[in-house]
Z-matrix of the N, CA and C atoms (Angstrom, degrees):
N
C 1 1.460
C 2 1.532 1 110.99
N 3 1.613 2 126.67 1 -51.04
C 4 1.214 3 102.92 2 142.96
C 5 1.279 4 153.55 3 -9.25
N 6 1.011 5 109.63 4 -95.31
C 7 1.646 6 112.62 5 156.20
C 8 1.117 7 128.19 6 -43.61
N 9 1.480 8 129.71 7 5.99
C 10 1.150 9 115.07 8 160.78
C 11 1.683 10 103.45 9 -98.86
N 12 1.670 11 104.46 10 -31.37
C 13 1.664 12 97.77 11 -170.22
C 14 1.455 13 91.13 12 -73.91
N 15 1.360 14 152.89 13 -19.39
C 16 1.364 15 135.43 14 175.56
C 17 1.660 16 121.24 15 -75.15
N 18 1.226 17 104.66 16 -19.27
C 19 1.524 18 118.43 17 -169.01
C 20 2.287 19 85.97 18 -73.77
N 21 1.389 20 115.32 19 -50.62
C 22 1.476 21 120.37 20 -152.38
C 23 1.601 22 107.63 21 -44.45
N 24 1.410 23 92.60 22 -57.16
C 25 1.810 24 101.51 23 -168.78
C 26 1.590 25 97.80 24 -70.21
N 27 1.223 26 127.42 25 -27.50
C 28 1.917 27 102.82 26 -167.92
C 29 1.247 28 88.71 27 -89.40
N 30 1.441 29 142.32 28 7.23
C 31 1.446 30 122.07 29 168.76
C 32 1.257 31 99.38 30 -102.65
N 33 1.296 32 151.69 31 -10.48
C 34 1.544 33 153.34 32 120.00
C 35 1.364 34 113.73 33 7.91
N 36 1.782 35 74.35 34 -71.79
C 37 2.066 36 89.51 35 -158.74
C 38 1.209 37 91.72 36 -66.34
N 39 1.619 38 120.11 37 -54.73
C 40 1.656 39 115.90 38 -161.05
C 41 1.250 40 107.09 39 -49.13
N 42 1.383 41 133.31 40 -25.98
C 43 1.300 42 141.27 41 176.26
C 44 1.541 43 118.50 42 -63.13
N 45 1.353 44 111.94 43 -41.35
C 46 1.052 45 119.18 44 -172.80
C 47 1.642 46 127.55 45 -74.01
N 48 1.730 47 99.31 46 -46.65
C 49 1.456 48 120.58 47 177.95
C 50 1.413 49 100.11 48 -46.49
N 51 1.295 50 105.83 49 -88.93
C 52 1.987 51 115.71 50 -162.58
C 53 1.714 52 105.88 51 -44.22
N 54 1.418 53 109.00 52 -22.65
C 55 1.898 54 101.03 53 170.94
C 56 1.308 55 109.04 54 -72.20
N 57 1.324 56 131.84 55 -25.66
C 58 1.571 57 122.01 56 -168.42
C 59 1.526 58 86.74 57 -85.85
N 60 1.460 59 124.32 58 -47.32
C 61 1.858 60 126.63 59 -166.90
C 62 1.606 61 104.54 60 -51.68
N 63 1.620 62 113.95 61 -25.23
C 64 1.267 63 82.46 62 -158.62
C 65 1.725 64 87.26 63 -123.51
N 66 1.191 65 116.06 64 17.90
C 67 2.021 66 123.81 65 150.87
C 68 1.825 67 113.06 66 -58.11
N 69 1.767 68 96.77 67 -48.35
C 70 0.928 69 116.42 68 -161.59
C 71 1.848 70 109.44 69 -73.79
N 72 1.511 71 98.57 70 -55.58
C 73 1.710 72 101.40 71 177.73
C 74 1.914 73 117.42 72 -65.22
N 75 1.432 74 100.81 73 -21.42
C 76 1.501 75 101.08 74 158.20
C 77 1.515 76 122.19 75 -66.43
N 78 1.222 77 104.28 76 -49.86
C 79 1.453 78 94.30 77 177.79
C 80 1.670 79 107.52 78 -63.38
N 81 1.309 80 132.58 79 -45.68
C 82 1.242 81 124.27 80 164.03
C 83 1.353 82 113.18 81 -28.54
N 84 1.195 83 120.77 82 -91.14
C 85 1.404 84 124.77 83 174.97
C 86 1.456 85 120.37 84 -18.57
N 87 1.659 86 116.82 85 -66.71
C 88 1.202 87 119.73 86 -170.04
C 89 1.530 88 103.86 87 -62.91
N 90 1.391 89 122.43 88 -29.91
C 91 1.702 90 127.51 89 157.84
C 92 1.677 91 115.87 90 -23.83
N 93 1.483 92 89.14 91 -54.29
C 94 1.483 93 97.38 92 -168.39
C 95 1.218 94 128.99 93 -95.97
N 96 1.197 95 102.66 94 -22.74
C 97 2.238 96 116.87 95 166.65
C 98 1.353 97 87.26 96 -76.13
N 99 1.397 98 155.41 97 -31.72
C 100 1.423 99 141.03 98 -163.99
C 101 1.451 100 109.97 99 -87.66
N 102 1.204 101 130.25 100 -28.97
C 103 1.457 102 130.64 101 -171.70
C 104 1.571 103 92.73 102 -86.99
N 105 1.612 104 149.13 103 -50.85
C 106 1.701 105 109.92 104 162.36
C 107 1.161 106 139.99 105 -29.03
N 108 1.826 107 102.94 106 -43.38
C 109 1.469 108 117.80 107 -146.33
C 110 1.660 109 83.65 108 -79.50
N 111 1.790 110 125.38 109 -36.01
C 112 1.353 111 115.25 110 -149.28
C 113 2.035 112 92.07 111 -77.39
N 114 1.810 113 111.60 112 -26.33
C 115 1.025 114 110.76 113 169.95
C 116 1.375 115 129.16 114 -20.51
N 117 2.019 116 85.30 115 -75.39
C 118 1.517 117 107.85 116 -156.91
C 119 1.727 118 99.76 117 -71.78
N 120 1.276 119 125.03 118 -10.82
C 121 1.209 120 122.48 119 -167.18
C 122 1.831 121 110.97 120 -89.25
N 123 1.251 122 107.19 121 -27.62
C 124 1.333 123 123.35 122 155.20
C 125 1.409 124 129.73 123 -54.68
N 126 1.462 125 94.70 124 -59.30
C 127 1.789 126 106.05 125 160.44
C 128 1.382 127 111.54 126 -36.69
N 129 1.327 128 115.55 127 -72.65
C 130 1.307 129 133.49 128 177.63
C 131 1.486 130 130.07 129 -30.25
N 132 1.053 131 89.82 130 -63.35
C 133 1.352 132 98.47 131 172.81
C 134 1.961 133 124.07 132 -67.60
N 135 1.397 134 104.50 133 -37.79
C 136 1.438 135 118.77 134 171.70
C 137 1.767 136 103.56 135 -78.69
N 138 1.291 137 118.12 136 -0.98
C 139 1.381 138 104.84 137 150.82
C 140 1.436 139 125.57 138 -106.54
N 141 0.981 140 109.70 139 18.40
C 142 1.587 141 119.15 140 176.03
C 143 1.285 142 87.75 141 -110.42
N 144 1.559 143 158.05 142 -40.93
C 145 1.264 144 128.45 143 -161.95
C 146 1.624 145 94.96 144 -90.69
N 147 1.239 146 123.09 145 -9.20
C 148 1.706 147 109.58 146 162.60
C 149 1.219 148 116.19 147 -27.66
N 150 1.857 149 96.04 148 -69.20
C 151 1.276 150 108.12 149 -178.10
C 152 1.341 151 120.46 150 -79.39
């Protein structure tokens, strides 16, 4: 019975950690796929007022 109430909470935490790690490396990511897209969308648009 022990070991089971010790096993509960570190599968908690283990639960908990890698959800904030991988909130965090998404927003990284989406950081970095977004600064082309805001690029090419700039481009884009400043080639339509060429014309």
């Amino acid at each position: 019975m022990e070991q089971e109430e010790l096993r509960l909470p570190l599968a908690q935490e283990s639960m908990s950690r890698p959800a904030e790690g991988n909130i965090a490396t998404g927003l990284v990511w989406g950081v970095l796929i977004s600064i082309p897209l805001w690029i090419s969308l700039i481009g884009w648009i400043t080639g339509i007022w060429k014309f």
